[in-house]
MARBA-3410 file (N, C-alpha, C, O; in Angstrom, 1 decimal):
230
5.5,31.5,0.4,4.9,30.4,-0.4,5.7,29.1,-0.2,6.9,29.0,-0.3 ~ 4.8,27.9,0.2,5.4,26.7,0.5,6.2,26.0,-1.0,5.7,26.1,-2.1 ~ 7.5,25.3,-0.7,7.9,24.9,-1.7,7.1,23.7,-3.0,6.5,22.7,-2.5 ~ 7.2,23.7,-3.9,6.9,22.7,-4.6,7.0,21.1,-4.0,7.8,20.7,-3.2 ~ 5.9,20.4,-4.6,6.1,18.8,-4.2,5.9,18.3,-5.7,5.4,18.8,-6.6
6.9,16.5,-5.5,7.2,15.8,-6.5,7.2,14.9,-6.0,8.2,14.8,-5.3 ~ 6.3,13.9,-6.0,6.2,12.4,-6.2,7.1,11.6,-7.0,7.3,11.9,-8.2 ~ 7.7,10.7,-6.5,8.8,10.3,-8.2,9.0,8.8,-7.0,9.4,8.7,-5.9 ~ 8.2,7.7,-8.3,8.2,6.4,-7.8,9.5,5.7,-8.3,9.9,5.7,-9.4 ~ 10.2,5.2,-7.5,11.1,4.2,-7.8,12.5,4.9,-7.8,13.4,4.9,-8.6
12.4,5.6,-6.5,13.4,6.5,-6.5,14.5,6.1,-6.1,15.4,6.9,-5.8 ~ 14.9,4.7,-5.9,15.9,4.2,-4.8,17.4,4.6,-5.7,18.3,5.0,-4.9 ~ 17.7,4.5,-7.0,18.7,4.1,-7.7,18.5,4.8,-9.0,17.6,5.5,-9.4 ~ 19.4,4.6,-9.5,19.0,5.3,-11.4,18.5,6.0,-11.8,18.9,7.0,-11.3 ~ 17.7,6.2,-12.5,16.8,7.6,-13.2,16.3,8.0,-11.8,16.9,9.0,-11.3
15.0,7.3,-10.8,14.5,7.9,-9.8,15.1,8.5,-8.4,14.6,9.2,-7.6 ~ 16.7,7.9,-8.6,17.2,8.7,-7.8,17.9,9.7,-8.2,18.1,10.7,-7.5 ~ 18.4,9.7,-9.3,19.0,11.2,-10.4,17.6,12.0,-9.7,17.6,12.5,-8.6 ~ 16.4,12.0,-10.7,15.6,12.7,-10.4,15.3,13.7,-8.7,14.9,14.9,-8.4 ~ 15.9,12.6,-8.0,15.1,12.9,-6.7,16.0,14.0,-6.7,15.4,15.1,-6.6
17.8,14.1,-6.7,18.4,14.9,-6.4,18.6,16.0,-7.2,19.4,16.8,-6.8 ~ 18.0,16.1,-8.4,17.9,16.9,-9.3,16.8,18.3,-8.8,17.0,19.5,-9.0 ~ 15.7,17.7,-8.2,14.5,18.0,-7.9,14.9,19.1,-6.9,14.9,20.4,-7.0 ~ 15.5,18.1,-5.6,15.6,18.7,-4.6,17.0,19.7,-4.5,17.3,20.3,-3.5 ~ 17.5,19.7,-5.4,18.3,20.9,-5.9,17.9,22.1,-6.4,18.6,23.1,-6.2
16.9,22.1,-6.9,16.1,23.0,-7.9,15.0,23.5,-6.6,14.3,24.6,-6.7 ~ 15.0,22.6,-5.7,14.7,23.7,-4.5,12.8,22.9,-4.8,12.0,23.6,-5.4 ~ 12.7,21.7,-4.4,11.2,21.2,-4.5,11.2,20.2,-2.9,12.1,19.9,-2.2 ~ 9.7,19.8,-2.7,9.9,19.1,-1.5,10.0,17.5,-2.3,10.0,17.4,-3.5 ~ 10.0,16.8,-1.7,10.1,15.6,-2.5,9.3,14.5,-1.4,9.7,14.6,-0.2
8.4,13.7,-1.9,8.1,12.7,-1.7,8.5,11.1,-2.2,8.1,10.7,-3.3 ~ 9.1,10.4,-1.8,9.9,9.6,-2.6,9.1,7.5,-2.1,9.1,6.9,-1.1 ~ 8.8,7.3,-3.6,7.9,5.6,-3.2,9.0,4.8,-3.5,9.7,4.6,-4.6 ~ 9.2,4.3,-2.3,10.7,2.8,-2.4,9.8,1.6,-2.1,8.7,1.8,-1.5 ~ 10.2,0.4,-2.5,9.9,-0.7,-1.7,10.8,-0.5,-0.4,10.1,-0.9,0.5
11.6,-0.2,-0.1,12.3,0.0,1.0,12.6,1.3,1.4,13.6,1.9,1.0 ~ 11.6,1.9,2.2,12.0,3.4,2.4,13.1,3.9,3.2,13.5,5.0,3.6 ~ 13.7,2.3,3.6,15.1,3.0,4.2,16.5,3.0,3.0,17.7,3.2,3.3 ~ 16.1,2.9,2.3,16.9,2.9,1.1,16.9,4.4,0.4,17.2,4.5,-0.8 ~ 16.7,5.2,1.1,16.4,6.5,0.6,17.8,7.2,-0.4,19.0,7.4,0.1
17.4,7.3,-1.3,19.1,8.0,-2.3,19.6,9.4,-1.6,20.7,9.8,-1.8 ~ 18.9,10.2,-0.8,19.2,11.1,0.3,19.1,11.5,1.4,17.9,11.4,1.6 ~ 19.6,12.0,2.5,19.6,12.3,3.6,18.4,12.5,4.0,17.5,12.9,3.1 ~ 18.0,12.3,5.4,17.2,13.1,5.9,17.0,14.4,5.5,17.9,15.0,4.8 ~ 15.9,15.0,5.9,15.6,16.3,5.6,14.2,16.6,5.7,13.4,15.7,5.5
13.7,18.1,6.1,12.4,18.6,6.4,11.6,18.3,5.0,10.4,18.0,4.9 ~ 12.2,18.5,4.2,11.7,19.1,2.9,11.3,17.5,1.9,10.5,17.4,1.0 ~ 12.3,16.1,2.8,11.7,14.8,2.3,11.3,14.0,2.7,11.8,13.6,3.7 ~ 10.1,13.3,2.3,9.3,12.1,2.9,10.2,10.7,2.0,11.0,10.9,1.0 ~ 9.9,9.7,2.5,10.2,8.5,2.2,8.8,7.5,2.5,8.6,7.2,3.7
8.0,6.9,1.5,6.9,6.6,1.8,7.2,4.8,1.2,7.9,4.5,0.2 ~ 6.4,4.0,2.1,6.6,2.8,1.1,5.8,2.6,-0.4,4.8,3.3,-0.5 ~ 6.2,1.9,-1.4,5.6,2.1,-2.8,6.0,0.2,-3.2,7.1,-0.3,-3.1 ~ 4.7,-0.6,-3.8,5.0,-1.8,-4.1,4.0,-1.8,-5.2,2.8,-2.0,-5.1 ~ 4.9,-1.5,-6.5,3.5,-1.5,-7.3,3.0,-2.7,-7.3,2.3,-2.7,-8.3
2.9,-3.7,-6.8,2.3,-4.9,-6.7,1.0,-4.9,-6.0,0.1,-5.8,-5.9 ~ 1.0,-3.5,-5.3,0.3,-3.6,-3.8,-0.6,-2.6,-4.0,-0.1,-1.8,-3.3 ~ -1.5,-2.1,-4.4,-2.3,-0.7,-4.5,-2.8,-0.2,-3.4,-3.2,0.9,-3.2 ~ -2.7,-0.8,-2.8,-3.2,-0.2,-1.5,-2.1,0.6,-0.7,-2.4,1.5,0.0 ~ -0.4,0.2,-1.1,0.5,0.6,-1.0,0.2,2.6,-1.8,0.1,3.7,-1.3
0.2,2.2,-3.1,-0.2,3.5,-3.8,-0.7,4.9,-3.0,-0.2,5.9,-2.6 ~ -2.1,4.2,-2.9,-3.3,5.4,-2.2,-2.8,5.7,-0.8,-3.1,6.8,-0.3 ~ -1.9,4.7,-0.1,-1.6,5.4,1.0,-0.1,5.9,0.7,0.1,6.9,1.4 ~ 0.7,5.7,0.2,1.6,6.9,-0.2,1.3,8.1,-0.8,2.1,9.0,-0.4 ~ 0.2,8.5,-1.8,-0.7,9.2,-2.3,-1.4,10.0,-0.7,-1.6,11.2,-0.8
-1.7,9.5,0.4,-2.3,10.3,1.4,-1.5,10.9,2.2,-1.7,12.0,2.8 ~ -0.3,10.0,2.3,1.1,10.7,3.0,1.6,12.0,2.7,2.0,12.9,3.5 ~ 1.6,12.0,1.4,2.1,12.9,0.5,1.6,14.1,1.3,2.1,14.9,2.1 ~ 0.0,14.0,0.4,-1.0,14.8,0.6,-1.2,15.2,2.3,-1.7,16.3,2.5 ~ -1.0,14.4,3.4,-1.2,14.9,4.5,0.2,15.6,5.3,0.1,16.3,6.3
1.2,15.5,4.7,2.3,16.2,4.8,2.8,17.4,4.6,3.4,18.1,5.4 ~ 2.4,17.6,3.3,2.8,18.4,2.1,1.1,19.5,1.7,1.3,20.6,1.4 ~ 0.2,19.1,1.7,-0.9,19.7,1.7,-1.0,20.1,0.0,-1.8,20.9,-0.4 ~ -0.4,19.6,-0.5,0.1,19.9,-2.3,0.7,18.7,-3.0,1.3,17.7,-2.5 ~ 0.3,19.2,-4.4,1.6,18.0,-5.2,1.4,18.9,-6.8,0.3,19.2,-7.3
2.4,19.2,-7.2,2.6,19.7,-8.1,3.3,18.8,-9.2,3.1,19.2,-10.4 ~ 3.8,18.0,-9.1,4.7,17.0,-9.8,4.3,15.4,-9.8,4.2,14.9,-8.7 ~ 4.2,14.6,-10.8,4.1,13.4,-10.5,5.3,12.7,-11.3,5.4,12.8,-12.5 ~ 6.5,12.0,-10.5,6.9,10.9,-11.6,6.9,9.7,-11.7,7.6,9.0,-11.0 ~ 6.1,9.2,-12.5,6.2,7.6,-12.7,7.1,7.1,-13.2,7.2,7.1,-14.4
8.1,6.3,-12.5,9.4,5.9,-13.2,9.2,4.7,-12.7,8.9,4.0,-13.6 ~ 9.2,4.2,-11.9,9.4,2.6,-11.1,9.0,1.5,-12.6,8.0,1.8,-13.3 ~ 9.8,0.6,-12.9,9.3,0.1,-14.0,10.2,-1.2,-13.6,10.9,-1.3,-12.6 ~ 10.1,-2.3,-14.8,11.2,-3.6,-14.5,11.2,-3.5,-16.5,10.6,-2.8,-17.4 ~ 12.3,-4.7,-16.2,12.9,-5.0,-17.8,12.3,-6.4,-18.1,11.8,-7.0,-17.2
12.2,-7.0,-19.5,12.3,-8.4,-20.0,12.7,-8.5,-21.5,12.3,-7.9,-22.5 ~ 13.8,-9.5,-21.2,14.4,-9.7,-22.6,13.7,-10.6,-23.5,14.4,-11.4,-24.1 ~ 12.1,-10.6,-23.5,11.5,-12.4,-24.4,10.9,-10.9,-25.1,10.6,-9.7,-25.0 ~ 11.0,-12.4,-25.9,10.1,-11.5,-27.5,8.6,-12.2,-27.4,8.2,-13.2,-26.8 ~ 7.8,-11.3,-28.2,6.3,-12.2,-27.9,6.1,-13.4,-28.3,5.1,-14.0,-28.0
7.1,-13.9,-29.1,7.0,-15.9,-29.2,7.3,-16.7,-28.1,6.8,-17.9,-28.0 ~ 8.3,-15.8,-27.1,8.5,-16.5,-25.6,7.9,-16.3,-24.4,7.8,-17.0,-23.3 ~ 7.3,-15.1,-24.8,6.3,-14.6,-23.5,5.5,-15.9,-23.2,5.1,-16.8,-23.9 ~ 5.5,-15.6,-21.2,4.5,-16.6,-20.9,3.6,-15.2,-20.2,3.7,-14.0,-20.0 ~ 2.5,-16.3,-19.8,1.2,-15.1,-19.8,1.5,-15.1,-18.2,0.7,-14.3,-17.6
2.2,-15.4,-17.6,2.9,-14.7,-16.1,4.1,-13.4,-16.1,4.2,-12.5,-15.2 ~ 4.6,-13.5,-16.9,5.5,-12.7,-17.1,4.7,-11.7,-17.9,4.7,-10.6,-17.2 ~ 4.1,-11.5,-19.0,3.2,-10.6,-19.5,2.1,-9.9,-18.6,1.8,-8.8,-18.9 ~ 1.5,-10.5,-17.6,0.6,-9.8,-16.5,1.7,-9.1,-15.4,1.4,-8.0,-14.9 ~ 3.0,-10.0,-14.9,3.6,-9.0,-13.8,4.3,-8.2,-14.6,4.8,-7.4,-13.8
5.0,-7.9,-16.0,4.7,-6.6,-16.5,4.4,-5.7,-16.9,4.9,-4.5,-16.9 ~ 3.3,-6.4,-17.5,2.0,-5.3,-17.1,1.1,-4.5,-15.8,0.3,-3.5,-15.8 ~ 1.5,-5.3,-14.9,0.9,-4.9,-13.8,2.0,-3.5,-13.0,1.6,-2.5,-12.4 ~ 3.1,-3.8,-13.2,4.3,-2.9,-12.7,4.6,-1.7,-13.8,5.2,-0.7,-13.4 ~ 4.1,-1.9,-15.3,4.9,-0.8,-16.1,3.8,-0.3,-16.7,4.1,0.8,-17.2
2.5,-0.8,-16.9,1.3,-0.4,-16.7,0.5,0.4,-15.8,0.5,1.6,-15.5 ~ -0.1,-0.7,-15.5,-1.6,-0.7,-14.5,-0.7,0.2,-13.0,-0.9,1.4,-12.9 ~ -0.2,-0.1,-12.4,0.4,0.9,-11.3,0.4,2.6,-11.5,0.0,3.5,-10.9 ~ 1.5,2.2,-13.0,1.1,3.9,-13.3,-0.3,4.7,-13.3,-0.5,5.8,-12.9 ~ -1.3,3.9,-14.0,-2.3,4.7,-14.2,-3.0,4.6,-13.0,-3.9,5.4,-13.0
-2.9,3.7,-11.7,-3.4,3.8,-10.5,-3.0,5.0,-9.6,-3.8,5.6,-9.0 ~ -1.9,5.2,-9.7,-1.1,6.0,-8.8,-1.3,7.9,-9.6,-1.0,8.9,-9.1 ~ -1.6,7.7,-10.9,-2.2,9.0,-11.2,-3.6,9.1,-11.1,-4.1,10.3,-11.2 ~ -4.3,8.0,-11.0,-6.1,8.5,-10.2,-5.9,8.6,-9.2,-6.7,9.4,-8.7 ~ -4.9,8.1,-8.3,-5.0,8.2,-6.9,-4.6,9.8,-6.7,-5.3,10.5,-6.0
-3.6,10.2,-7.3,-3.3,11.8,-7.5,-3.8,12.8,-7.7,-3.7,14.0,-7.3 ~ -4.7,12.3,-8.7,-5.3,13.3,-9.7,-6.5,14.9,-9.1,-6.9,15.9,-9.6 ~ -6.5,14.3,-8.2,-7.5,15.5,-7.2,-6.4,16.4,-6.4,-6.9,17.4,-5.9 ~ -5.2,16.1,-6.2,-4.5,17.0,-5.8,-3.7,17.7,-7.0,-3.4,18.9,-7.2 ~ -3.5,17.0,-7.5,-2.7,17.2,-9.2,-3.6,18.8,-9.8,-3.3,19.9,-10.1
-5.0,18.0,-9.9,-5.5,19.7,-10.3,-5.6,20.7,-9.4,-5.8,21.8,-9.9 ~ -5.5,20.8,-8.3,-5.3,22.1,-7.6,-4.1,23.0,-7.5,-3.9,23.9,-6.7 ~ -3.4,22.3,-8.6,-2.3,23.2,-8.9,-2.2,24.2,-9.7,-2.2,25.4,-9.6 ~ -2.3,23.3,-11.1,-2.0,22.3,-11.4,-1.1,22.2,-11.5,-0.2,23.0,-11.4 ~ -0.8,20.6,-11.7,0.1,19.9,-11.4,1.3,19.1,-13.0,1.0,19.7,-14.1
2.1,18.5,-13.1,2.1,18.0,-14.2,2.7,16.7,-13.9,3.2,16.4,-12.8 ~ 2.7,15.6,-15.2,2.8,14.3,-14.5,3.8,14.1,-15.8,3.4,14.5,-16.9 ~ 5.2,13.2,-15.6,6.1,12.7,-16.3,6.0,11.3,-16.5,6.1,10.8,-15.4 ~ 5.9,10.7,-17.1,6.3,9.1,-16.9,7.4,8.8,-17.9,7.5,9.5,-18.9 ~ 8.4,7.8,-17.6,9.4,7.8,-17.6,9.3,6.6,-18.7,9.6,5.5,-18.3
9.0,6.9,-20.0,8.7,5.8,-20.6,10.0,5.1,-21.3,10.9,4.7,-20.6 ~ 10.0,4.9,-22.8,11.3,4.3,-23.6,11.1,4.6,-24.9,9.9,4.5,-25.3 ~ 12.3,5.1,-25.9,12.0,4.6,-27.3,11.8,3.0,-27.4,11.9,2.6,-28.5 ~ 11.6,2.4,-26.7,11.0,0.8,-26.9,9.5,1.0,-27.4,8.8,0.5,-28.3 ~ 9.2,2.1,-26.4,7.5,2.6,-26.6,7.3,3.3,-28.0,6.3,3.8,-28.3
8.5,3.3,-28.9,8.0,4.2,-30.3,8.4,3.3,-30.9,8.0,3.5,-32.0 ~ 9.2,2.0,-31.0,9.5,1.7,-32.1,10.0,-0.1,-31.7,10.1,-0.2,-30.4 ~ 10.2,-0.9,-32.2,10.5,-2.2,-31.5,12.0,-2.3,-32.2,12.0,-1.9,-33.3 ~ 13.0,-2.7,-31.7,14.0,-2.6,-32.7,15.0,-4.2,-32.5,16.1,-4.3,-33.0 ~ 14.3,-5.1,-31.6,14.8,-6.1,-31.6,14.0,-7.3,-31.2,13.3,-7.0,-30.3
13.9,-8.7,-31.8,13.1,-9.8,-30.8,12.7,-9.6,-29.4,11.5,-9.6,-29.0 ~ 14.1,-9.5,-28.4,14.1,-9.6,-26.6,13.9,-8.4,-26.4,13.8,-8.2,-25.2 ~ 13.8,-7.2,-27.2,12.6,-6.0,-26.8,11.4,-6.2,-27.3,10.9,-5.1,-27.5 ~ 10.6,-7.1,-27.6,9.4,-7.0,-27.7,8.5,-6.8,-27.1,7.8,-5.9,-27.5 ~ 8.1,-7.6,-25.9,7.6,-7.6,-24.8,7.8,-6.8,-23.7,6.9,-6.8,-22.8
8.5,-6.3,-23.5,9.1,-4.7,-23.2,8.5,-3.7,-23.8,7.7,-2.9,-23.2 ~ 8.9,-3.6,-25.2,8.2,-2.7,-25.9,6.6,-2.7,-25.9,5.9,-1.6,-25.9 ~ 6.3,-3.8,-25.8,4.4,-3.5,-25.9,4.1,-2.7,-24.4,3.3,-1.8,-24.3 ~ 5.0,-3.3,-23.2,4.2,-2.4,-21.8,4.7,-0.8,-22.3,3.9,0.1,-22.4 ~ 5.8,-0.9,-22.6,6.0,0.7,-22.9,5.2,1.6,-24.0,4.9,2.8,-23.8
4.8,1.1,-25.0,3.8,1.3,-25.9,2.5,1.7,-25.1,1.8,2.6,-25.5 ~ 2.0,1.1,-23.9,1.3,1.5,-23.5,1.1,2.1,-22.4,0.0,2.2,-21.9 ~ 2.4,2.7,-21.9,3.0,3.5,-21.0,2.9,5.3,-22.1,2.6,6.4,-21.8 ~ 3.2,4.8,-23.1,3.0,6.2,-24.1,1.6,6.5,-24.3,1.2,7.6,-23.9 ~ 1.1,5.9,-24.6,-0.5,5.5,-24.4,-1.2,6.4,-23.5,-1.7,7.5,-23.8
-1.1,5.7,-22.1,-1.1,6.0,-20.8,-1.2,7.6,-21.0,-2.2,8.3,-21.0 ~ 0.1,8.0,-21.2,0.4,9.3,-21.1,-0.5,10.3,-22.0,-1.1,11.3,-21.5 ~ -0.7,10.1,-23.4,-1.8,10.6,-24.4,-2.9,10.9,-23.7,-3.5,12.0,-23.8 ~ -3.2,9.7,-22.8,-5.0,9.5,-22.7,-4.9,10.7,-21.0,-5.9,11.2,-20.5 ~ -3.6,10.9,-20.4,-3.8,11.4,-19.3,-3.5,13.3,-19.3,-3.8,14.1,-18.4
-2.9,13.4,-20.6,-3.1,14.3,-21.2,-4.4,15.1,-21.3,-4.8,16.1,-20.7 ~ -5.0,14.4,-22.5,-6.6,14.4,-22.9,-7.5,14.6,-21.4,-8.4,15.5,-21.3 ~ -7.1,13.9,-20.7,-8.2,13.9,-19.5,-7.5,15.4,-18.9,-8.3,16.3,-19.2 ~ -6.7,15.8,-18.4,-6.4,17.2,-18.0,-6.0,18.0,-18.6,-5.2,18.8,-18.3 ~ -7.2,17.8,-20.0,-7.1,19.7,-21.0,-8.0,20.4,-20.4,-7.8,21.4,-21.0
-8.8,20.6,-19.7,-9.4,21.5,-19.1,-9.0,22.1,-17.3,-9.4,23.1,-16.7 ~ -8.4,21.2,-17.0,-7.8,21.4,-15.4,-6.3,22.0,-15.5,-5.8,22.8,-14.7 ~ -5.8,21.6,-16.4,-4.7,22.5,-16.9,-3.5,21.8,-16.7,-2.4,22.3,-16.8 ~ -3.9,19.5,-16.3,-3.3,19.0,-15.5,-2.5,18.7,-17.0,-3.1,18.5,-18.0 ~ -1.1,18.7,-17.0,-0.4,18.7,-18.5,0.8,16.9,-17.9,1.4,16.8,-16.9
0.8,16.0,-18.9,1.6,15.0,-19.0,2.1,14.6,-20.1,1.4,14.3,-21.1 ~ 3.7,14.5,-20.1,4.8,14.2,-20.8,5.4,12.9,-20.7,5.7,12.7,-19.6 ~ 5.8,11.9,-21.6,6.3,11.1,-21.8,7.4,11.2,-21.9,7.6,12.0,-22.8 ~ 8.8,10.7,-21.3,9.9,11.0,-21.5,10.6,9.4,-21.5,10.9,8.6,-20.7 ~ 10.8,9.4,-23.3,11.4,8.4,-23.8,12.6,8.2,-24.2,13.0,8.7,-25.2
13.5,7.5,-23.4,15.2,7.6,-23.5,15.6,6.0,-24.3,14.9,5.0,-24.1 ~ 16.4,6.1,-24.9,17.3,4.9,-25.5,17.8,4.4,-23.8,17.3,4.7,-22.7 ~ 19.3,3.6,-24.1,19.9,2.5,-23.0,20.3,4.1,-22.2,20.7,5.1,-22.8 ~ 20.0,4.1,-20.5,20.7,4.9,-20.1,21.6,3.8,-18.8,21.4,2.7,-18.2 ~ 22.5,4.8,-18.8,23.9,4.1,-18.2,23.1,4.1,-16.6,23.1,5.0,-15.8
22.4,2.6,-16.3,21.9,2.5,-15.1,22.5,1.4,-15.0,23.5,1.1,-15.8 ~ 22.1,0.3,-13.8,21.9,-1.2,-13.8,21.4,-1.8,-14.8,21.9,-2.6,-15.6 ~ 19.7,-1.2,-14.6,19.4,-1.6,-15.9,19.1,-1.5,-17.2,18.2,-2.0,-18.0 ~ 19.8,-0.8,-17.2,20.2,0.2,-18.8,21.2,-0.9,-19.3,21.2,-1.6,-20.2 ~ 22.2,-0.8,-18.3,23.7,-1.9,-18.5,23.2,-3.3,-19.1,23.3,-3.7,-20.3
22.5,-3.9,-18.1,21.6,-4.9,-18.3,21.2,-5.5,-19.4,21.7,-6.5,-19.9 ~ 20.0,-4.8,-19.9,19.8,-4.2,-21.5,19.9,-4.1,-22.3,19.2,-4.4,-23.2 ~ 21.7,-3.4,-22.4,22.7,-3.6,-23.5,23.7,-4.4,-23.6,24.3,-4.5,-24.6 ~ 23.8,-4.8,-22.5,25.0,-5.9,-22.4,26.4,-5.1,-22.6,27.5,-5.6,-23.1 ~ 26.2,-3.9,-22.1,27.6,-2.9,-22.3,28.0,-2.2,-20.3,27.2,-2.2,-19.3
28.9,-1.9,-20.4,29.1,-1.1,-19.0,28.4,0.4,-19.1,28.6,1.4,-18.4 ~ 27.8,0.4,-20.0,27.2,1.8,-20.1,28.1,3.4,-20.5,27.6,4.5,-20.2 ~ 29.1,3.1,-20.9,29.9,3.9,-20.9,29.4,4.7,-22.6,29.4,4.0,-23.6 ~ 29.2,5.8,-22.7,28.7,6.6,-23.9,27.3,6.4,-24.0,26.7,7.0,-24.9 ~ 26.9,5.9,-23.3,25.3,6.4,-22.9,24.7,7.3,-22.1,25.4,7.9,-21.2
23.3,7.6,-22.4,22.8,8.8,-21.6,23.0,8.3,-20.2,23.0,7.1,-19.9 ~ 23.3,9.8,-19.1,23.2,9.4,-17.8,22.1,9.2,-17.6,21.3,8.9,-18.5 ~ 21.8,9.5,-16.3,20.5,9.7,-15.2,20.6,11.0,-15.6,19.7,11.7,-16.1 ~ 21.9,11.5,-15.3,21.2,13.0,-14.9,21.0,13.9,-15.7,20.6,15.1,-15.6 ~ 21.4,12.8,-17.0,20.2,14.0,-18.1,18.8,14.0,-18.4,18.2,14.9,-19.0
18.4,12.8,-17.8,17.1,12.7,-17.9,16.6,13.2,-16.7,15.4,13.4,-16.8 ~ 17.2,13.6,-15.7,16.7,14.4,-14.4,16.6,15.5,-14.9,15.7,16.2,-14.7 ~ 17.8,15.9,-15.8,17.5,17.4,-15.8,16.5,17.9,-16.8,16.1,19.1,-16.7 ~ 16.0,16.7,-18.0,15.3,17.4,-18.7,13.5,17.3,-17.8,12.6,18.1,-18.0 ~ 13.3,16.1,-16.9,12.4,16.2,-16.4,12.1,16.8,-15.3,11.0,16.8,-14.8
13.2,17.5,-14.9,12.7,18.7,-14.1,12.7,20.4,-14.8,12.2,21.4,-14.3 ~ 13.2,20.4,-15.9,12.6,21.6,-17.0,11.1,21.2,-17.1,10.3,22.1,-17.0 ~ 10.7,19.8,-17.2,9.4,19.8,-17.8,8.1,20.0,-16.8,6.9,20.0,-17.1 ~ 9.1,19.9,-15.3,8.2,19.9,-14.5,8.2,21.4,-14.1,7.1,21.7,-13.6 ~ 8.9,22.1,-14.1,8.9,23.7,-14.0,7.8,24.3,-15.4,7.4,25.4,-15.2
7.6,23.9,-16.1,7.1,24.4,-17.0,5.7,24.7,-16.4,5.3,24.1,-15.4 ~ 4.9,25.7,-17.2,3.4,26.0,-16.5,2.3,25.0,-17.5,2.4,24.2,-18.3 ~ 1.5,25.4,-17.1,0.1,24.6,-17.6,-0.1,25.1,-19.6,-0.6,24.4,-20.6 ~ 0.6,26.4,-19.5,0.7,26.9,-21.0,1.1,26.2,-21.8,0.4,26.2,-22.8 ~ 2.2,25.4,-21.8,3.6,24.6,-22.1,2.9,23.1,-22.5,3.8,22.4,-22.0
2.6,22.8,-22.8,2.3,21.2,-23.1,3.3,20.7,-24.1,3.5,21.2,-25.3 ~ 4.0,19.6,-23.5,4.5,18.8,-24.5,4.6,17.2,-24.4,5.4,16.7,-23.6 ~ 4.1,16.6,-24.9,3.6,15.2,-25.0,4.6,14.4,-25.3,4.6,13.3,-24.8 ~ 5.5,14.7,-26.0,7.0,13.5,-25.8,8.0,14.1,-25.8,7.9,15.0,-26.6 ~ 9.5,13.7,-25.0,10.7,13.9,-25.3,11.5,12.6,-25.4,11.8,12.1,-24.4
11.9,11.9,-26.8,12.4,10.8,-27.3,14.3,11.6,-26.7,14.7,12.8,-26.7 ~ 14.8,10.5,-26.4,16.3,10.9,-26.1,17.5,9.5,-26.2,17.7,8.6,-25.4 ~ 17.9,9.8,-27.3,18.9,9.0,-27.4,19.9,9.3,-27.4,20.2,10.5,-27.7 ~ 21.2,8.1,-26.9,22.8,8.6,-26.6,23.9,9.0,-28.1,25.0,9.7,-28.2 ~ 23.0,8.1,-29.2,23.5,8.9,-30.6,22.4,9.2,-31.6,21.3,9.8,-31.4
22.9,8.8,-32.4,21.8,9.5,-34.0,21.2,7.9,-34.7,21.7,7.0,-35.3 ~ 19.7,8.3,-34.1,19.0,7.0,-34.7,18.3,7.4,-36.0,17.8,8.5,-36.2 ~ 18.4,6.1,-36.9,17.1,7.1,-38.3,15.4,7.5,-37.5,14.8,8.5,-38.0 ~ 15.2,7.2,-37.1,14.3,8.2,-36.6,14.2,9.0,-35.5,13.6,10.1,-35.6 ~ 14.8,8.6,-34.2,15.5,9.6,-33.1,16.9,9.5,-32.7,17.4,10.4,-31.9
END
């Protein structure tokens, strides 16, 4: 039996490269979308592709989406992680910055899971996206506008859910506080030090990608302490 495949966008660094090596530990093939596929977070290997990924670009998408699929002949896993940050609140937002965040932490994701979605059910498959507690709760001005793409990154996930209760295609939201990245650091204006890693969020999103079609679970909220509601 051929090994498992996982798509995981924005794999160069931080969460998507935790993930990749998480994955490919646990014994999966990996498919991996860089804007620079020579930037790959691992070695060569049979078992990995490195495909170009520009969410700006959709055309980029569907043909990393055919690579996959012409390689691998499967996909069992999708992760949507590639995402960007903004520190304006909605009084500062300009309607350029609100479209190329939306276009990137949005509209990409939900492209790149229609583009999937026909290999996704012949698994089935399950799809993660890598959202935020930004997406449950707003907790500052300069997360505002952040929070609304992510709000609808949780969204996303609900509605992609619903669409594969009958194919058995199951998607999870996985919502972390500051994790000790670049731009986690960024973010908080801290070195990251007592924040979640990466590689806890690899590890819980690859529990969730092992899970079967039985298993549905719609969010995992993860924070590095004790918030009044997560």
């Amino acid at each position: 039996m051929s090994r498992p495949v996982v798509m995981i966008s924005g794999a160069s660094r931080g969460i998507g490269a935790a993930i990749a090596t998480r994955m490919q530990d646990a014994g999966w093939s990996l498919s991996l979308g860089l804007r620079d596929p020579s930037a790959s977070p691992l070695p060569a290997a049979d078992n990995v592709i490195t495909c170009r990924f520009d969410a700006n670009d959709p055309d980029s998408e569907t043909a990393w989406v055919a690579e996959t699929g012409a390689r691998f002949g499967r996909l069992d896993g999708l992760v949507l992680n590639a995402g960007i940050h903004s520190h304006s609140s909605v009084l500062d937002a300009t309607g350029d910055e609100f479209d190329q965040l939306f276009e990137i932490n949005v509209k990409s994701p939900m492209r790149l899971a229609q583009a999937a979605w026909p290999l996704l059910e012949k698994g089935p498959g399950r799809i993660v996206t890598i959202a935020s507690l930004s997406g449950k709760r707003i907790k500052s001005p300069g997360s505002g506008l952040y929070g609304m793409s992510k709000f609808a990154v949780v969204g996303l996930t609900h509605a992609l859910r619903q669409a594969g209760r009958e194919s058995g295609v199951r998607a999870t939201a996985i919502c972390p506080s500051f994790v000790s990245t670049d731009m986690g650091r960024a973010a908080s204006g801290t070195d990251g030090s007592g924040k979640t890693t990466p590689d806890e969020i690899a590890r819980i999103t690859c529990m969730v990608l092992e899970l079967g079609p039985t298993a549905s679970l719609a969010e995992i909220p993860v924070h590095y302490d004790v918030e009044d509601c997560f």
